[in-house]
C-alpha positions, 0 to 999 in steps of 0.5 A: 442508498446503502453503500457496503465496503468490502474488508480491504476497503475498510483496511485501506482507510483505517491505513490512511487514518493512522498514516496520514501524508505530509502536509503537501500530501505526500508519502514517500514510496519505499520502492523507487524512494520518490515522493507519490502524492496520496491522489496517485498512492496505493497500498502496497503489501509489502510481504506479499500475499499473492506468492504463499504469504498468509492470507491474515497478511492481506489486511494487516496494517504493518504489512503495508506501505504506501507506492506508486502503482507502477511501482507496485505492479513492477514489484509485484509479488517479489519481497524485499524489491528494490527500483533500480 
């Protein structure tokens, strides 16, 4: 069986290889500032391609940060967003 990612895949865990979570497995989600722990954690674009962001932004790995996926779907393609 062969098993094919797809480009983002292979971003999001070449993101996770060079970030790994704290030792209890956590990262800090900058949005609400709260714990997510990396069973729960997406990755979020932080300037967002969906909104006129450039398309070489989806898979570069400075322009993303770990999230909650409430979060993340509550930011959605806003920059700079805040919870709260």
């Amino acid at each position: 069986m062969v098993c094919i990612m797809s480009e983002w895949d292979k971003t999001k865990r070449k993101w996770k290889n060079m970030n790994p979570p704290d030792y209890k497995g956590y990262y800090r989600c900058p949005i609400c500032n709260i714990d997510v722990h990396e069973s729960e954690m997406v990755l979020d674009h932080i300037e967002p391609v969906g909104m006129g962001g450039s398309p070489s932004k989806k898979n570069n790995l400075k322009n993303l940060q770990p999230a909650h996926w409430g979060c993340n779907s509550e930011k959605g393609s806003k920059r700079n967003y805040k919870h709260g």
